[in-house]
C-alpha positions as CSV (number, residue, x, y, z in Angstrom):
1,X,0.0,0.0,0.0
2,X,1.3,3.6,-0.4
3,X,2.7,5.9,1.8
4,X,-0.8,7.4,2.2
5,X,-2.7,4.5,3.2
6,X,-0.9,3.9,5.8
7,X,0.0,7.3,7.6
8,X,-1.6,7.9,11.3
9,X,-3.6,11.3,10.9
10,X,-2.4,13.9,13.2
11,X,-3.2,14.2,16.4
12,X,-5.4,17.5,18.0
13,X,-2.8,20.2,18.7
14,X,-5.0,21.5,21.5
15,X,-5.9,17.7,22.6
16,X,-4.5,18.6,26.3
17,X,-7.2,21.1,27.1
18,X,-9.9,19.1,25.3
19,X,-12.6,17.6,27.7
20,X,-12.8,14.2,26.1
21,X,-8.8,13.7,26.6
22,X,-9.3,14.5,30.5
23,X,-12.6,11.9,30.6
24,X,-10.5,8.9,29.3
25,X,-7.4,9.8,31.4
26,X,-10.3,10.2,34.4
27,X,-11.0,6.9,33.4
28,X,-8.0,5.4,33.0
29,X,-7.1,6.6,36.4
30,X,-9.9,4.9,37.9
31,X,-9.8,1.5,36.2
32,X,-5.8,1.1,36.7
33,X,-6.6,1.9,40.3
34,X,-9.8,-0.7,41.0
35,X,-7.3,-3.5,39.2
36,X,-4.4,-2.9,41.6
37,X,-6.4,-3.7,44.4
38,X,-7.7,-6.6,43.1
39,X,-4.6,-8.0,41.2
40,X,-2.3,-7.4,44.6
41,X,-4.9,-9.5,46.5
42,X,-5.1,-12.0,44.1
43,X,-1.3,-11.5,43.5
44,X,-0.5,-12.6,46.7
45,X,-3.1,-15.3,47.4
46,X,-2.1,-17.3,44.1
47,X,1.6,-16.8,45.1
48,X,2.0,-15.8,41.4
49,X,5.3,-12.6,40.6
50,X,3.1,-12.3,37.4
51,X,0.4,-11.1,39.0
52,X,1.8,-8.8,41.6
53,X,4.5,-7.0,39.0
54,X,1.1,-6.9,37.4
55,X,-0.9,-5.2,39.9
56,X,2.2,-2.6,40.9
57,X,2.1,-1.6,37.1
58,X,-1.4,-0.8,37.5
59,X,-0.6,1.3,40.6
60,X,2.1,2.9,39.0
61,X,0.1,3.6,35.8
62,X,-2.6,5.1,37.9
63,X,-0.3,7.7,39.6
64,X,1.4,8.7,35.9
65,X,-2.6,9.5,34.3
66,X,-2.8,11.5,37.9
67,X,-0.2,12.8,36.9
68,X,-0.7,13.7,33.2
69,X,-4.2,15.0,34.5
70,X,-2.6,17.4,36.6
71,X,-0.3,19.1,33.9
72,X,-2.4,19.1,30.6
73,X,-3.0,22.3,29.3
74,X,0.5,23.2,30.5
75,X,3.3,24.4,28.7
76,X,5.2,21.9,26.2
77,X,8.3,22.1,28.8
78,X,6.3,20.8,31.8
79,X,4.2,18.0,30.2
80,X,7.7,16.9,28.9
81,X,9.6,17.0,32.4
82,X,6.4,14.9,33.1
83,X,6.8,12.9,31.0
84,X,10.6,12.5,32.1
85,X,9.2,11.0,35.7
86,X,6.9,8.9,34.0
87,X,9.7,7.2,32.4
88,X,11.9,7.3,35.4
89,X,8.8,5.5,37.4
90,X,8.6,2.6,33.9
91,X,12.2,1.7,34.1
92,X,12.4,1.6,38.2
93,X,9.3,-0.7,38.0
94,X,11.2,-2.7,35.4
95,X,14.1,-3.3,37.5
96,X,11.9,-3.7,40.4
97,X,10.3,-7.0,38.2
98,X,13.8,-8.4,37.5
99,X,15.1,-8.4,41.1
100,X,11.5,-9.8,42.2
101,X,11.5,-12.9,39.8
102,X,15.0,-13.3,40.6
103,X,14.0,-13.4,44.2
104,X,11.4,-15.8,43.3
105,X,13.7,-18.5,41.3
106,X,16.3,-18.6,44.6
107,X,14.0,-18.9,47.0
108,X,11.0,-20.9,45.4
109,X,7.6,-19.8,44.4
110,X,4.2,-22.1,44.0
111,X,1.4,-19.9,41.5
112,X,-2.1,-21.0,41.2
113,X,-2.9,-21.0,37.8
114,X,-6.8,-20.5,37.6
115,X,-6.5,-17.5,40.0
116,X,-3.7,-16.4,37.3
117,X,-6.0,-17.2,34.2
118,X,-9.4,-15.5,35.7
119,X,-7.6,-12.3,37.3
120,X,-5.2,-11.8,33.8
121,X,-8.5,-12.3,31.7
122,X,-10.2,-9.5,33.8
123,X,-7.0,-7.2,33.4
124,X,-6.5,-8.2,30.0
125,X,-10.6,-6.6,29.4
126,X,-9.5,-3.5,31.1
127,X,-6.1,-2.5,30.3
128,X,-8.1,-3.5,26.2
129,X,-10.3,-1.1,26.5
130,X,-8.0,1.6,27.8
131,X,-5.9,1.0,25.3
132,X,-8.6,1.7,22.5
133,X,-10.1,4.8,24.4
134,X,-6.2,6.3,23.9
135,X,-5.3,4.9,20.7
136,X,-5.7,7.9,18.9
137,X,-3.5,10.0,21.1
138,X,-0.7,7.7,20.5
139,X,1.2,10.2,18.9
140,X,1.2,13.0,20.4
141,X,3.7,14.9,22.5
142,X,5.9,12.5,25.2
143,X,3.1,13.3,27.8
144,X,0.6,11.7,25.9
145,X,3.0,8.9,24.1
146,X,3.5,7.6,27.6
147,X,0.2,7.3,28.5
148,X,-0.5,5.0,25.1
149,X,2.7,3.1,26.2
150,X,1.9,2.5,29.4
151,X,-2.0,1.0,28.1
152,X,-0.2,-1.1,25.1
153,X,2.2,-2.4,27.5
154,X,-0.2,-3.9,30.2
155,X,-2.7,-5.3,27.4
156,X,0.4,-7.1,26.1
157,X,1.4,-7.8,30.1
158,X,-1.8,-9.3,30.4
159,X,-1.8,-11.8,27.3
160,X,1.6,-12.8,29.0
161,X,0.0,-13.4,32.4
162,X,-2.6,-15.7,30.4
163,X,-0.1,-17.4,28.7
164,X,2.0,-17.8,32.0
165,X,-1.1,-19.2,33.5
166,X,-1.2,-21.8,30.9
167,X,2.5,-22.6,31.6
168,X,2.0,-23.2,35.1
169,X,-1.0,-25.5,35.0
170,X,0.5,-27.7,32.2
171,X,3.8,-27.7,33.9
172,X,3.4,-27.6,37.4
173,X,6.1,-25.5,37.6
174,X,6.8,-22.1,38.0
175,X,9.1,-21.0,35.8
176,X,6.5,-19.6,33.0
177,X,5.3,-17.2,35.9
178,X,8.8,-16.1,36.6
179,X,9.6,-15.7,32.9
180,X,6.5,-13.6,32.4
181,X,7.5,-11.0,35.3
182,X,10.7,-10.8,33.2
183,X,8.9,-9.9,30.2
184,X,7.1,-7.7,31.9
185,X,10.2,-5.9,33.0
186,X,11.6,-5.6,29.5
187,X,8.5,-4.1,28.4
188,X,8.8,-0.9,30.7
189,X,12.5,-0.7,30.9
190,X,11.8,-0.6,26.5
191,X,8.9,1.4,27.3
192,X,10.7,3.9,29.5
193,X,13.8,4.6,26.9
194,X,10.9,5.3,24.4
195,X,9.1,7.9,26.7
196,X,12.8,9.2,27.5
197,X,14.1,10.1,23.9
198,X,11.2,11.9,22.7
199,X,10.6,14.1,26.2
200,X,14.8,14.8,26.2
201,X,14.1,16.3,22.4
202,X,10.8,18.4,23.3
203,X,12.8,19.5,26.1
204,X,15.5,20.8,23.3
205,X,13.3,22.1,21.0
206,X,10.3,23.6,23.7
């Protein structure tokens, strides 16, 4: 297909100030919240690192739409320096998930896997939807680029968790569960580098 077909139209200049862009971050915020309360329960109960790298992604995407609710409208500079801590907060919760699994293969670890399957199929419905509701803000400025990365990465998270689940219960094992919450990692530590290029240029250029 030609260059045409396949370009991304461009994003609202004013987006930041539009209502609609502060109703799905509202959202957002509120969904990613509800599902870190009940994926840390759940997390904990099924003695699964999937789940509970899981549910701290959740809290920590929560706090960056608080976050990118509390500087749009701003100036370029300041959605860019927040987008800077949203980054910072991706790749510490990446290396937080390494250490974690880590921790998990030395000292043992024993995941349910229907708890895994039911709780990654709920997040998995959630963190989809999100995902669509932002899709067309993907590329924006680095504010708003690291709120799409933050929804693609836990959808894809999520199918992992599903997958891990399906590991666990055909291997009795938990190694897939452990391999996940590495995946997981490399997702935001990826994600994070991303969100960091493009807010160190607006920076430059704002």
């Amino acid at each position: 297909m030609g260059k045409s077909c396949c370009q991304t139209p461009e994003p609202d200049q004013n987006a930041h100030n539009n209502p609609r862009w502060r109703t799905i971050l509202s959202i957002a915020l509120i969904a990613n919240a509800a599902m870190f309360v009940v994926e840390i329960v759940a997390g904990v109960a099924a003695d699964s690192r999937a789940l509970q790298a899981d549910a701290l992604d959740f809290f920590g995407d929560a706090v960056n739409y608080a976050i990118s609710l509390g500087v749009a409208g701003l100036a370029l500079s300041w959605r860019a320096k927040a987008a800077l801590f949203k980054a910072a907060t991706m790749l510490a919760f990446g290396l937080w998930v390494v250490g974690y699994a880590i921790y998990g293969l030395i000292s043992g670890a024993n995941p349910e896997p229907q708890t895994m399957g039911v709780i990654g199929s709920l997040a998995l419905i959630v963190n989809v939807i999100v995902a669509l509701l932002l899709f067309r803000y993907r590329e924006g400025d680095a504010n708003m680029r690291s709120v799409w990365i933050c929804s693609r990465n836990d959808a894809l998270a999520n199918i992992a968790v599903l997958g891990a689940a399906l590991g666990v219960f055909g291997t009795g094992q938990a190694w897939p569960d452990l391999l996940v919450a590495t995946i997981m990692a490399g997702l935001a530590i990826w994600g994070s580098i991303e969100v960091f290029g493009q807010a160190r240029k607006e920076l430059v250029h704002g």
